[in-house]
VEXGUBA-476224 format. One record per residue: y, z negated, x of N, C-alpha, C, CB in turn; residue in three letters. Coordinates in steps of 0.001 Angstrom, whole numbers, plus 500000, padded with zeros to 6 digits. Each point is the difference from the previous one (the first is absolute). Glycine has a CB too. Layout:
% VEXGUBA-476224
Y  Z  X  Y  Z  X  Y  Z  X  Y  Z  X  ala .
...
% end
This chain:
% VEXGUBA-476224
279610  885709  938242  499830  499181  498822  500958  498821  500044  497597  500699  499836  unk .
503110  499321  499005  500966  498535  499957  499055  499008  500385  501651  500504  498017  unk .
498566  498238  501947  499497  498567  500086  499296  500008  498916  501704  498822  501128  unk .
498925  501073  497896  498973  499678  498144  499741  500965  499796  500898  498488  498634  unk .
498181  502756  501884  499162  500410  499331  498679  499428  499986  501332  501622  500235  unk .
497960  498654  498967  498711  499364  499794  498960  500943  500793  500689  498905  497567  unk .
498579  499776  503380  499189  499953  500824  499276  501284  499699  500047  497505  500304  unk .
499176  502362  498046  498624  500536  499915  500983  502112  500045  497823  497037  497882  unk .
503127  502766  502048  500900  502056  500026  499471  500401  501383  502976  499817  498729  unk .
497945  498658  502610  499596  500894  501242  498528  499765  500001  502210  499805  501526  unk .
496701  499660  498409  498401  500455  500682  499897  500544  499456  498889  498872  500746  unk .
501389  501805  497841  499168  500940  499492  500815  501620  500627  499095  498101  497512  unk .
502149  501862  502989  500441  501013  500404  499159  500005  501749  502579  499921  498032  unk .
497251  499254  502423  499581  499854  501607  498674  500219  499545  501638  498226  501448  unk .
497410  501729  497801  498355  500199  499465  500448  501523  499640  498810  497281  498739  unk .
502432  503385  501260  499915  501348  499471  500842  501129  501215  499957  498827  497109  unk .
499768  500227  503847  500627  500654  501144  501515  500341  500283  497903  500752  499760  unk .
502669  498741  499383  501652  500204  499972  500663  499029  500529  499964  501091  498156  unk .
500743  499460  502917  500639  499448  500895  501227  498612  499487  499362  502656  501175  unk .
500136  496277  499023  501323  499267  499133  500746  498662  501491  498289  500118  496496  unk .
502531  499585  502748  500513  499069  501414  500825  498934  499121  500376  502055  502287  unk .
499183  496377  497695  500289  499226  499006  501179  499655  500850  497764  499267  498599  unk .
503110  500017  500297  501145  499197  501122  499518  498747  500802  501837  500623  498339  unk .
497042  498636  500737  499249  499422  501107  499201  500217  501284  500230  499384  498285  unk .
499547  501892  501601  499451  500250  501206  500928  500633  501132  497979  500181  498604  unk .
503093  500106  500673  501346  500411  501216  500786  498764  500097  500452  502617  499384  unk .
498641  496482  500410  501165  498448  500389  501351  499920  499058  499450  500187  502840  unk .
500389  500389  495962  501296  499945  499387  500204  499748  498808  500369  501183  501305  unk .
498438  497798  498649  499670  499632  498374  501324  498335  499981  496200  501098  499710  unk .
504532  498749  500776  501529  499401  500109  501203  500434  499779  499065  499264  501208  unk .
500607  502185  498673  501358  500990  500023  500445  500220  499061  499541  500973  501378  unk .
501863  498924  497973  500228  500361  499077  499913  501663  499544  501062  497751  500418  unk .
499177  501861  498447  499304  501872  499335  501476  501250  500500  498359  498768  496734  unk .
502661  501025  503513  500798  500567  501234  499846  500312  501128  500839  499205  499159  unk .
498035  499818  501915  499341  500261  500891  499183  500873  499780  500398  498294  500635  unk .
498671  500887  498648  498770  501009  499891  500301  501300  499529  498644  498215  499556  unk .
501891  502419  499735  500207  501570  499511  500656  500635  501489  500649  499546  496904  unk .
500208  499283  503996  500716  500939  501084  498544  499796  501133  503400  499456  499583  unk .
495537  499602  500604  499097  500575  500607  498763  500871  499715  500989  498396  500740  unk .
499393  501902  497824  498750  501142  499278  501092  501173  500783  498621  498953  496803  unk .
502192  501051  502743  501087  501197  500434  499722  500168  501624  502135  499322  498046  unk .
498098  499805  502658  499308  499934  501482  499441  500683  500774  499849  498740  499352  unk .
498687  501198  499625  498701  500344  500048  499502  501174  499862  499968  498269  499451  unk .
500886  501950  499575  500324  501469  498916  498743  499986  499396  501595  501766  501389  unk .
498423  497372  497729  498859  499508  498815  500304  499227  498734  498712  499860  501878  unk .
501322  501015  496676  500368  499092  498954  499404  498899  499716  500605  501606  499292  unk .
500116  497758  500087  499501  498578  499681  499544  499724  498587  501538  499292  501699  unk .
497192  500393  497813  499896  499633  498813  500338  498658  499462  498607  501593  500309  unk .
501567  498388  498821  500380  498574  499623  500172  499750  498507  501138  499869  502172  unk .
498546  499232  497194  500112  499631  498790  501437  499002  499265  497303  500362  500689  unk .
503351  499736  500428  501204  498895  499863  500625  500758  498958  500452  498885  502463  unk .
500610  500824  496965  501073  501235  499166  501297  499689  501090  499244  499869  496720  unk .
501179  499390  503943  500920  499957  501059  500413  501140  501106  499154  497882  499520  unk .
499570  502432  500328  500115  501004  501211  500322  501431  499176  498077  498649  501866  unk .
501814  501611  496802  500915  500232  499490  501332  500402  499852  498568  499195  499973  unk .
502129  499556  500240  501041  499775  500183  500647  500650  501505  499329  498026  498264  unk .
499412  501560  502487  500879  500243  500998  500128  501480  500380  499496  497739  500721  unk .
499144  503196  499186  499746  501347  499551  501329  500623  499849  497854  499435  498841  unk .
502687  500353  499620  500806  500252  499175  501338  499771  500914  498420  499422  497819  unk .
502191  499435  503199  501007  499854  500661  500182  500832  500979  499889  498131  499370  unk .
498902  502454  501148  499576  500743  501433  500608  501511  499038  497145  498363  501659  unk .
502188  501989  497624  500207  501173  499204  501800  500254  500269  497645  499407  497934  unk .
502384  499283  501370  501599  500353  499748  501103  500479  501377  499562  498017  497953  unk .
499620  501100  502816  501189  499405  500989  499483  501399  501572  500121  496120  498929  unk .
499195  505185  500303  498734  500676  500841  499303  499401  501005  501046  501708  499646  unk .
498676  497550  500642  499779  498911  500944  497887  499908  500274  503006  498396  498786  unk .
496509  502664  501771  498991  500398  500444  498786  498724  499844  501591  501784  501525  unk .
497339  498392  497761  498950  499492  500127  498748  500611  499436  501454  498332  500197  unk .
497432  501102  500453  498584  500718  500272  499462  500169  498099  499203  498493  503170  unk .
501514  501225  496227  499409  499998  498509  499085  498854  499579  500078  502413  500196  unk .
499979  497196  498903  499340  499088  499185  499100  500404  498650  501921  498768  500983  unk .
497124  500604  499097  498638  500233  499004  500414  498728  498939  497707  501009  502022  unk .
502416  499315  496999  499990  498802  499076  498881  499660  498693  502449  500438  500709  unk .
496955  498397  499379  499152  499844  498667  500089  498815  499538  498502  501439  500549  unk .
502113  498521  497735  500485  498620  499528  498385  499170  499873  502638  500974  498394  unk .
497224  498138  502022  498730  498876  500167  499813  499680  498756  500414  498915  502126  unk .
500057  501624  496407  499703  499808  498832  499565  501682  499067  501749  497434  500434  unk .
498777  503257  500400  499605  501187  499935  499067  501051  499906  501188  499069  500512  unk .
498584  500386  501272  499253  501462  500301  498961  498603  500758  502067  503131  500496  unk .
496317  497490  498946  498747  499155  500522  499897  500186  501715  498545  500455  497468  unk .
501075  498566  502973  499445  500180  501530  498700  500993  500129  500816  497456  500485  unk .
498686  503237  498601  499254  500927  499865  501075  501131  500583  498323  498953  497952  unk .
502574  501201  500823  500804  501328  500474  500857  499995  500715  499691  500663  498502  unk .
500603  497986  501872  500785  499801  501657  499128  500984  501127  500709  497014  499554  unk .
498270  502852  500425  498982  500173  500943  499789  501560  500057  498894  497611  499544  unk .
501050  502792  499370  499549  501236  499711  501352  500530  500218  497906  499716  498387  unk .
503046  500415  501188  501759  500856  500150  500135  499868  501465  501532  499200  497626  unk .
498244  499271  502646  500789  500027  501936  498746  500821  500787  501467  496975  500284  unk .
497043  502921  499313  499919  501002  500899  499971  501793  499717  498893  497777  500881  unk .
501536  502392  497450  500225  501497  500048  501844  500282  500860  498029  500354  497132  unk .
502347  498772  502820  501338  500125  500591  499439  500021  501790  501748  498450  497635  unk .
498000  500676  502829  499505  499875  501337  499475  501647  500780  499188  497208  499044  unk .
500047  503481  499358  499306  501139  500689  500497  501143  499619  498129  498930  500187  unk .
503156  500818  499187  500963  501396  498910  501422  500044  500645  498910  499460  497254  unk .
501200  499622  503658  501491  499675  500131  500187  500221  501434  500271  498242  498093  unk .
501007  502226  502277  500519  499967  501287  501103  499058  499924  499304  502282  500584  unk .
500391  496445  500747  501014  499199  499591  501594  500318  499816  498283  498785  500983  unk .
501853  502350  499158  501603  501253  500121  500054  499485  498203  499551  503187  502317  unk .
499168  497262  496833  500042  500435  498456  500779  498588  499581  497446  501733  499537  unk .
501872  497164  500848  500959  498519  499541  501431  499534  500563  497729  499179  499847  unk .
502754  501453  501279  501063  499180  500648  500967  500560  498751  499499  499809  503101  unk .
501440  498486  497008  500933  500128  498829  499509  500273  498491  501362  500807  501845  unk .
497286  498640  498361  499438  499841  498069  499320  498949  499686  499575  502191  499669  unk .
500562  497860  499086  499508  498893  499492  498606  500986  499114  502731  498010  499895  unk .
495885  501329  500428  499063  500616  499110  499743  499108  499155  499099  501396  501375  unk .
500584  498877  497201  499366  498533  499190  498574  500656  499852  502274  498775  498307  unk .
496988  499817  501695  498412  500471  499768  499816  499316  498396  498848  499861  503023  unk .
500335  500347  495990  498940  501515  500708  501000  500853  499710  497250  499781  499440  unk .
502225  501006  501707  500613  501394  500050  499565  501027  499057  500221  499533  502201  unk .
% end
């Protein structure tokens, strides 16, 4: 999970048994969003996030083939923390993290 996602996405994904790992809790809620995608990549675990930056950076990786664990995206004007909740964990239980590397998913899905 980026830094700004909202609190109430991860407990309700951890109340639903899906494995999540905040950047705060990997000590890396300081890191810029370059870091953080190269330690989701790491990990070999996409990163959700609501930023549109990461985006950007997605889109540079694409270009430049330049390997990462995939990114989950949901615009925070968009898509409800209801269906945050509900998509990341049908993704969590539909997905092999292989299916995201080098994508960008938008929710809802």
């Amino acid at each position: 999970m980026d830094v700004h996602v909202h609190a109430a996405i991860t407990e309700q994904l951890e109340l639903r048994k899906v494995d999540v790992l905040t950047a705060q809790d990997d000590s890396r809620a300081d890191s810029d969003d370059e870091r953080l995608l190269d330690r989701a990549t790491e990990l070999g675990r996409a990163l959700f996030s609501q930023d549109r930056d990461f985006l950007a950076i997605a889109a540079d990786r694409q270009r430049r083939r330049h390997n990462f664990a995939g990114i989950v995206y949901g615009h925070p004007l968009r898509v409800s923390i209801g269906q945050c909740v509900h998509d990341l964990e049908l993704i969590s239980k539909c997905y092999e993290p292989a299916d995201l590397q080098n994508r960008v998913e938008h929710l809802p899905l």
